[in-house]
N, C-alpha and C positions, 0 to 999 in steps of 0.2 A: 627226516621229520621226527621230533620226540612224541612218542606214544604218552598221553599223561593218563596213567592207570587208576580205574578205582577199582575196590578190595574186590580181591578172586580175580579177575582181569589176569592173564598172560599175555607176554610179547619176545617172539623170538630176539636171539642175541646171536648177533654173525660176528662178533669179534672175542677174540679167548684173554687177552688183557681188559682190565676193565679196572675203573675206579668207578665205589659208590660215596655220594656225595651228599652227609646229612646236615643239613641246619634247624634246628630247635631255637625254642628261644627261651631257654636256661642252658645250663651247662649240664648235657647227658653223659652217661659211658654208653661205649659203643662195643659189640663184641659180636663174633659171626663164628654159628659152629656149624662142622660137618655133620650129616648123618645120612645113613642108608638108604634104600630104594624106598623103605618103611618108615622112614622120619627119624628112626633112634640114633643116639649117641654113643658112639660106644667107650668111651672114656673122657676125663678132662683133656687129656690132649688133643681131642678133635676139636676143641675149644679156643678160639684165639682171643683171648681178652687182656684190659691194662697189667696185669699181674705176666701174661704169657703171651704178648702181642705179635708175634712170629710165628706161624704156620705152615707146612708145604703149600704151597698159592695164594696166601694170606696175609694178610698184614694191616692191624688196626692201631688206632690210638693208643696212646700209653696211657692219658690222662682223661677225667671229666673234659668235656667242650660243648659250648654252642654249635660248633663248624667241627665236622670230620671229614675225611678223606680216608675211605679204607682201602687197599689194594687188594686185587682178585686176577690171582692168573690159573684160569681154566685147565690148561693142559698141565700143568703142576697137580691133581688132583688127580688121587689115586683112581683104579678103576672102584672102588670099594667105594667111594663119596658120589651120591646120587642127588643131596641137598646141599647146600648153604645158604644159612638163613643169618639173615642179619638183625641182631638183637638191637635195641635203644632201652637204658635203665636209669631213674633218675637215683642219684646217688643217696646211698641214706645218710637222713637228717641226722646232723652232727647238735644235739640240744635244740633240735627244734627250727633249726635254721634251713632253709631251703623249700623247696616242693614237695610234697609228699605225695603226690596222684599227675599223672599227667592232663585231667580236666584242669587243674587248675595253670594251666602254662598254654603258649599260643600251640596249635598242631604241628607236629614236625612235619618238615618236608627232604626226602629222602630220592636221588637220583643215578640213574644209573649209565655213566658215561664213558667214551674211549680215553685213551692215555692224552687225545689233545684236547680233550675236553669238551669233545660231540656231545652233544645229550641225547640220548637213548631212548627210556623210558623215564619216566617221572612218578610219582604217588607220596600224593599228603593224607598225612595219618588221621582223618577223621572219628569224631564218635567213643572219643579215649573219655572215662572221665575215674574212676577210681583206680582205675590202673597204676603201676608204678612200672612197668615191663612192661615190653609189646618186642612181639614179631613183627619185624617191619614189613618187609619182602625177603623173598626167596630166589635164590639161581638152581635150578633144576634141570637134571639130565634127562629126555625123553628122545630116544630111536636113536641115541647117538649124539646129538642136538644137545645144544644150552637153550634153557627160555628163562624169563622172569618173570615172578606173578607176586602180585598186591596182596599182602598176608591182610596185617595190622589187628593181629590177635592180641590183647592183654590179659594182664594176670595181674588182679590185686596182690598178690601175695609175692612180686616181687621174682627178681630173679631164681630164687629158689622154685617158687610155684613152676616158673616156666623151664626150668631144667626136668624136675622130674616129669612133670607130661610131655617129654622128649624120650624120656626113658632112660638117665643118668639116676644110676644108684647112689653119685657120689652128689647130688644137685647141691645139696645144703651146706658141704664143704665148700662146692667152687663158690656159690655165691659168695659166701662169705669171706673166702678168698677176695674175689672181683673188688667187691667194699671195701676191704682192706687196701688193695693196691691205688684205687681213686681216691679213698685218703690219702694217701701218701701220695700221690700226683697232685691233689690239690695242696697240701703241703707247702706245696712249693712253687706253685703259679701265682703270674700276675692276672690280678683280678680285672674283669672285664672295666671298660670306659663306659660314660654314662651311655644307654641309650639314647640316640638320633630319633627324634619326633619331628612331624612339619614346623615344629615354632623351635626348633634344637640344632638343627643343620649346619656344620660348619659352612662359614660361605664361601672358604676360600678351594680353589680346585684341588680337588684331587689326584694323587699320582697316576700316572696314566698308569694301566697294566702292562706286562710285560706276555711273549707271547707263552699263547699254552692255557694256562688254567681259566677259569671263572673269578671275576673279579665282583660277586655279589656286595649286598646289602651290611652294615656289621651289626650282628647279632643285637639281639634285644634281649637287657637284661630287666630285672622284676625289679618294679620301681621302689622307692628307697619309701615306707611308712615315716611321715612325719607327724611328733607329738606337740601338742600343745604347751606350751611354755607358761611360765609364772606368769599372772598378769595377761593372759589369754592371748597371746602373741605367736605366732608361725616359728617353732624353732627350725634351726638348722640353716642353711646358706645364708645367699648374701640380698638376702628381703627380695626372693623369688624362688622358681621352682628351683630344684637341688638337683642335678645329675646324680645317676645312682655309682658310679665308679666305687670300687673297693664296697660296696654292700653297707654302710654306715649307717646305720640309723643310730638314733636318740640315745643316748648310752644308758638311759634310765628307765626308753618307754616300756611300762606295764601294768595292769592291771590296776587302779586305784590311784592314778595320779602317779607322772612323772619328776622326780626331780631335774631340773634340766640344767644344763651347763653354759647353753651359748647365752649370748650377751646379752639383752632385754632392748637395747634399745635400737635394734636394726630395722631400718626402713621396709618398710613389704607394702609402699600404694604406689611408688613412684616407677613408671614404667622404665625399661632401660633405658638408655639413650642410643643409637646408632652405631653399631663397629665401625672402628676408621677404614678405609677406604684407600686401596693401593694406588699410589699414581700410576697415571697411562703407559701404558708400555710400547717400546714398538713396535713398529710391525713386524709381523713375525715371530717375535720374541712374547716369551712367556709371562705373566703380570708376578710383577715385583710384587715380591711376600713384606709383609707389615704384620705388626704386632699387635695380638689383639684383635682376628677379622673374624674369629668364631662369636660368635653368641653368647650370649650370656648376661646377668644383670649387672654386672660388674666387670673393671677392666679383671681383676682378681680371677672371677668365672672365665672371661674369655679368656685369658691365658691359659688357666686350668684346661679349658677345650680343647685348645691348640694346641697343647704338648700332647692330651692323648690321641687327638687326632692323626698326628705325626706317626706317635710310637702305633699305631691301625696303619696309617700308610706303608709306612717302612715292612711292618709285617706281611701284607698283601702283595705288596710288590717283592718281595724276598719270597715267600711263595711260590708268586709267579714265575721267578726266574728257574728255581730249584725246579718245578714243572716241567718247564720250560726243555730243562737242560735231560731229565727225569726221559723227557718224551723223544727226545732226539737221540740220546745214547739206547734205546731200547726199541727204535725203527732201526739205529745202524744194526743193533745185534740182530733183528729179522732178517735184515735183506744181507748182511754176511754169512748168519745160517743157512738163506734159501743161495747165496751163491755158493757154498762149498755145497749143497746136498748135490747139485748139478755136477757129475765125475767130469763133462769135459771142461768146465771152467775151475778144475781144481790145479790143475798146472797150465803154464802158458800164461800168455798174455792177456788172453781175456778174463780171465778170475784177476790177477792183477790189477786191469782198468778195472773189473767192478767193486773188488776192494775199498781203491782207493776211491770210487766214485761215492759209494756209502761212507766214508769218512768224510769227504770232503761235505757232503750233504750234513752230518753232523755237526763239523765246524760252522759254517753255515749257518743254522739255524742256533747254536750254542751264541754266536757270535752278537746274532741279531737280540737273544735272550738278553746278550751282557750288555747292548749298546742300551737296550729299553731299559736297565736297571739304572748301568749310571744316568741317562737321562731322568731319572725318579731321584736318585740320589742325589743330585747337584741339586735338584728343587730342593728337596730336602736339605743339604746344608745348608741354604742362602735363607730358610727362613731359619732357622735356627741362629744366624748369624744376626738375626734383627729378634729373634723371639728371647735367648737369651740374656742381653743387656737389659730388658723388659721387664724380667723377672722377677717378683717383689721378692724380700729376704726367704719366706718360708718355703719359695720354691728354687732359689738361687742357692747356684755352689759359693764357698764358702769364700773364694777368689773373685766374689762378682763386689762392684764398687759401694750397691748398696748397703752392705754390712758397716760401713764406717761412718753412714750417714743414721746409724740403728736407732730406732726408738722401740720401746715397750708397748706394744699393740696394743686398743682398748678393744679387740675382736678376735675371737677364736679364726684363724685360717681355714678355707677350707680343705686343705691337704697340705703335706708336710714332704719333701723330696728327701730321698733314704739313700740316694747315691745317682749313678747314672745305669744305661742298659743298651746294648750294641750287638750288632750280629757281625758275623765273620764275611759275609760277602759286603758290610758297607762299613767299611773301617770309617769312613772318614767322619759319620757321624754318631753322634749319643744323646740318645734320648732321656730330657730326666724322669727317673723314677718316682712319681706322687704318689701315696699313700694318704686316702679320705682321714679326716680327723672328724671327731674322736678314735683312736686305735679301735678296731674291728677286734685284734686278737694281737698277741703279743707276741715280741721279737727276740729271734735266738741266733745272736752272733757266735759263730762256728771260729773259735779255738785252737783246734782239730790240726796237725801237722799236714802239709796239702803240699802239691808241687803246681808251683803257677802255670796259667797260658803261658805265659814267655820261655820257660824252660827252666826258670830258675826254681830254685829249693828253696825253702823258708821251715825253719828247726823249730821244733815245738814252743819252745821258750820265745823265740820273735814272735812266733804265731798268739803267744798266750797274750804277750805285751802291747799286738797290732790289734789284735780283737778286745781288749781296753778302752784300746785310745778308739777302736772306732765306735764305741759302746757308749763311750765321754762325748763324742763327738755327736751322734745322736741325739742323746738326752739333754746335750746343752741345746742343740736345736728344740726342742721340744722347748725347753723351759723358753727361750725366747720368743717363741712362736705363739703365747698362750699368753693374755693379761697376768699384770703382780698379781700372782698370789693365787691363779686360778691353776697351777699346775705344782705338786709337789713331786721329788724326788726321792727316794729312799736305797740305800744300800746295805747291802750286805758280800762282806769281806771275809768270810772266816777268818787268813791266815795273813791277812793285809799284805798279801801278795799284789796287788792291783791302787799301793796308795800311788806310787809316781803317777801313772797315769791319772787316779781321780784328783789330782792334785790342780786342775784348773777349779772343780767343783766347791771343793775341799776350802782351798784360800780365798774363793769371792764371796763363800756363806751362801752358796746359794741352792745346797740339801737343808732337807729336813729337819737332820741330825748329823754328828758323826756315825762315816762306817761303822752297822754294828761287825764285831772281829766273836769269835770264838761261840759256842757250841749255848750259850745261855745270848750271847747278842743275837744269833741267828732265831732262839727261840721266840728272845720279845719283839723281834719287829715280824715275826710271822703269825702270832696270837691279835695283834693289834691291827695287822690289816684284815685276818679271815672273820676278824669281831668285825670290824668298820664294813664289811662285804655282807655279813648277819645283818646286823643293824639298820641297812638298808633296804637290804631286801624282805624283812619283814615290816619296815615302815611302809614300803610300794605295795606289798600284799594284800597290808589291810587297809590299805586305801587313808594311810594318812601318813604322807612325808613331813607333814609339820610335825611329825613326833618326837623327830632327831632330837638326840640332847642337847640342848643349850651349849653354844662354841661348837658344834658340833663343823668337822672341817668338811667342807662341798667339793672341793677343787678336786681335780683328777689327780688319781694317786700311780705313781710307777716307781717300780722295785727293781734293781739291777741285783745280780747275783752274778760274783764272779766266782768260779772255780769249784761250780758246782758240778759232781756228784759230793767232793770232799767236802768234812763238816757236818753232810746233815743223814739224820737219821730215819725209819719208816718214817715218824711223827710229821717231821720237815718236809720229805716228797711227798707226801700224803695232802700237807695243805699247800704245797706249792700247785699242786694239781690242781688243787680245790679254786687256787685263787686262777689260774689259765682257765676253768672251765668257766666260772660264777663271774671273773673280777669283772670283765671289762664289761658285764651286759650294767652294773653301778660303779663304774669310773675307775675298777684297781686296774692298770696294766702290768704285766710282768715283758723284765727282758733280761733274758741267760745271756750268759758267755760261758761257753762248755765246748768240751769237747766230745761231741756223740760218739766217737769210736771209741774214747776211754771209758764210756759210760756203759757201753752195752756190754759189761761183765756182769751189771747189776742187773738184767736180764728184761723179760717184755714191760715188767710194770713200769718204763719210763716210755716205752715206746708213743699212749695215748701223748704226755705231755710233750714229746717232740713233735708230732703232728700238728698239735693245734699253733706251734707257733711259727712265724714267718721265719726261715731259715735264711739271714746275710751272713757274709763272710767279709774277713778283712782283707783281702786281698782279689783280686780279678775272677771271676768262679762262673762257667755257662752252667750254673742249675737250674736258672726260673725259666720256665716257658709261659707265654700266652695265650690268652684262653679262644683264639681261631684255630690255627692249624698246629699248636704246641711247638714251636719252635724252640731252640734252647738258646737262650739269651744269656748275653755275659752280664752277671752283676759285676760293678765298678764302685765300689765305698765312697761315701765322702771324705775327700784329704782335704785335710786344712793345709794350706801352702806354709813349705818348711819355712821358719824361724818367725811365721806369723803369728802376731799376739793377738788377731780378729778373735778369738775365744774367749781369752780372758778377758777383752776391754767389754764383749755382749753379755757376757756376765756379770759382769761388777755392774751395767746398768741395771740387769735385773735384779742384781741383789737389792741396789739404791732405792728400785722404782719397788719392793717391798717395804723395805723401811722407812720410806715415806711416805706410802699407801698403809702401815701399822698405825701410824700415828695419830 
């Protein structure tokens, strides 16, 4: 029976493996240190956190999350460790973005369970409110014995405050340490799906669990702030509430009147109409998947639902399985431990049978893990087999039929697909990758010499040519995805090393300008956007956007930069910073193609600007994880299908549908 703790509360612990199991509802770090019979610390390394997440008996997250699972093996723990306390810290505010106290976010809830996923003890973090840090709970030794007791101590002052009143000399290092490495795990994560409310609920079933883990609730992220639009109208979606996925807001909203970007004329009275409805299925048999059975005001919404619903399934049930297999290869090593400690079953026949009996128990339950998963996975491909063809342009690969039927959208989309994303135990399917529009932060296609999943090699010089073409291939999506004329382009080329590739952009007119090339192009078009990034944001400040100069351009602006570190000077990384930190909160996006391994000679001052921006690659790469359990997910690029001219023919209409909307 789970003990559910309130604070000061202890409850014995009769098992020495254990997982603690936290859910928030933002995305926390998690970190658990050792200390003495007196509570102190006596170095960073008694410290398991995303920067150093491996400990003797330890083992936590690498990344910020909603959902952790941290691992605790008691008898791994020297005789010198008398605590282990399990920290929760909301990450710091990156410009202002996120939570800054835990009052203002729902109370964690923090559990303390066996390898099969028994629940133990329990305790939700009550009574938080300017805190930013809390001691959640504690594992403590008393006569020999493990117990757990209900801390939920905070500290305004953030991870540091609660290092030193631990008694780390070093407190203010590691924290800062800590923040360091949760940027750079968030870096690189896919951002949470919207929150599920009672009027939000996918309605089509969910993948069964596989055995072993908890297959909870999915996290609840901080709803999306929507601004008021020209003309007093609901900006944002598609004329109803707006999923928060990818964190998007208003790309304008502040202070004195926003400038706003989506399209004025979107309906917001008419209720949705009904999701369609799978035919009966037979008996026995599972209900046929159909396209479009989530929720939402629009067919547009409920696909948008449906894919992230998917990519939460697929996540949960892979989980599961890793659990699953987690908890059976680690009863076989107990009961083969406890049968060689026995001298007469260490020769003979009967260590033998019980050998094999523990293996076979492993196979076993491994078996029944895999048979649950592919039954999760077949659901999952069969809808994806009807959700796919479904798929309007701005969320379809570039091979779906829609693209040839293309017309130039009179509505901003509301997310934009940056390639696909698959895990290693469910080959069969790929989930696409949606990314919220307007761009939250901007995109840095990696260059970079790599050796693929498959085992093949790809030479720097491919690598520079493939992260181009997948640069060209994005941005032409972008432009198509976005009414004439409400989305511009911008390059910069120093060495016009990257014309082949721009050359669908190039020949259908459908940038800006020509690539600026050399050390005075790279300066004018970076003066003209960090003035257009000024100019706006002192018109939002002082509360009058009508002050824009006359012609003054609205549409969203993005910058491609190839072959950057080369070409540019302090002056240049100075406002390329400026525009990744400032642009996108008034419509500039940037997106690199660089090489980060060849750039870290120029040393930390590039480091901020490669954080902030979303790290693809051109070729197959498990870097992104998601924001439940941090899985590391393959990103897959979008390929245009070879000797396909679908690029050029959606371009030259959007060049058309500008020159006809000039006139």
């Amino acid at each position: 029976m789970t003990a559910e703790l309130v604070r000061g509360q202890n409850h014995p612990l009769s098992q020495s493996r254990l997982e603690i199991r936290i859910s928030a509802g933002t995305p926390v770090a998690a970190a658990a240190a050792l200390s003495d019979e007196n509570g102190r610390i006596h170095g960073t390394e008694w410290v398991a956190h995303p920067g150093a997440p491996v400990q003797p008996g330890l083992e936590v997250s690498r990344q910020a999350a909603a959902d952790h699972r941290l691992a605790v093996d008691l008898d791994a723990m020297t005789e010198a460790v008398h605590r282990v306390s399990v920290l929760l810290a909301l990450p710091a505010p990156d410009g202002g973005a996120g939570p800054a106290r835990f009052g203002a976010v729902a109370a964690p809830f923090v559990a303390v369970t066996g390898l099969d996923g028994t629940e133990v003890a329990s305790y939700t973090i009550t009574g938080l409110d300017l805190e930013s840090a809390v001691v959640a709970l504690e594992l403590y030794r008393r006569q020999g014995a493990w117990k757990v007791r209900a801390v939920g101590q905070g500290y305004a002052g953030g991870l540091a405050e609660l290092f030193a009143d631990q008694g780390l000399a070093e407190a203010t290092q590691l924290a800062s340490g800590i923040d360091e490495a949760v940027a750079r795990g968030l870096a690189r994560s896919v951002q949470a799906p919207p929150p599920r409310t009672s009027e939000g609920d996918r309605s089509r079933q969910a993948a069964a669990p596989a055995v072993g883990p908890d297959q909870g609730a999915a996290p609840q992220g901080a709803p999306v702030p929507v601004s008021p639009s020209y003309g007093g109208q609901p900006s944002g979606g598609q004329g109803g509430p707006q999923p928060a996925y990818g964190g998007a807001t208003d790309p304008h909203a502040a202070s004195g009147g926003p400038v706003n970007y989506s399209h004025p004329g979107r309906q917001t009275s008419a209720p949705p109409p009904p999701p369609p409805t799978a035919p009966p299925a037979q008996p026995g048999q599972p209900a046929r998947p159909v396209a479009g059975d989530a929720t939402g005001w629009s067919m547009e919404e409920r696909l948008y639902n449906q894919v992230w619903g998917m990519f939460e399934d697929l996540a949960r049930t892979t989980a599961a399985y890793r659990s699953a297999v987690d908890f059976a290869e680690s009863r076989m090593d107990k009961e083969l431990e406890q049968a060689l400690s026995d001298p007469r079953s260490r020769i003979g026949g009967q260590g033998d049978a019980a050998r094999e009996a523990a293996r076979a128990r492993c196979s076993q339950l491994v078996d029944q893990a895999r048979a649950s998963l592919d039954r999760d996975v077949a659901q999952l491909v069969a809808e994806a087999e009807v959700v796919e063809p479904a798929l309007p342009p701005a969320f379809a690969r570039w091979d779906n039929p829609c693209w040839h039927a293309y017309r130039v959208p009179m509505e901003i989309p509301m997310a934009l697909r940056l390639g696909d994303l698959r895990l290693p135990e469910a080959e069969p399917i790929r989930i696409p990758m949606l990314l919220r529009l307007p761009l939250e932060r901007g995109l840095w296609i990696d260059s970079g010499r790599t050796d693929s999943l498959d085992g093949s090699f790809t030479d720097s010089h491919d690598m520079r040519r493939l992260a181009m073409d997948t640069a060209v291939a994005h941005a032409a999506r972008l432009l198509a995805v976005y009414p004439a004329g409400e989305f511009t382009v911008h390059v910069v080329d120093p060495a016009g090393s990257g014309a082949r590739a721009l050359a669908p952009l190039t020949q259908t007119g459908v940038l800006a300008g020509p690539p600026a090339q050399g050390a005075a192009g790279v300066t004018e078009v970076l003066a003209r956007l960090t003035q257009r990034v000024d100019l706006v944001q002192m018109a939002l400040r002082g509360g009058a956007p009508d002050a824009l100069p006359p012609g003054f351009d609205t549409s969203q602006q993005l910058l491609i930069v190839n072959d950057f570190p080369h070409g540019f000077d302090d002056r240049a990384v100075n406002q390329l910073r400026y525009l990744v930190d400032e642009g996108p909160s008034v419509g500039v996006h940037l997106m690199m193609v660089a090489d980060r391994e060849e750039s870290a000679g120029y040393g930390p001052l590039l480091d901020p600007l490669w954080r902030a921006l979303l790290r693809l690659t051109p070729v197959p790469d498990d870097h992104l994880a998601d924001p439940w359990v941090g899985h590391a997910w393959t990103y897959e690029p979008p390929a245009v299908p070879h000797g396909s001219e679908v690029l050029r023919q959606v371009l030259t209409k959007v060049a058309e549908a500008r020159r006809t909307g000039s006139r």
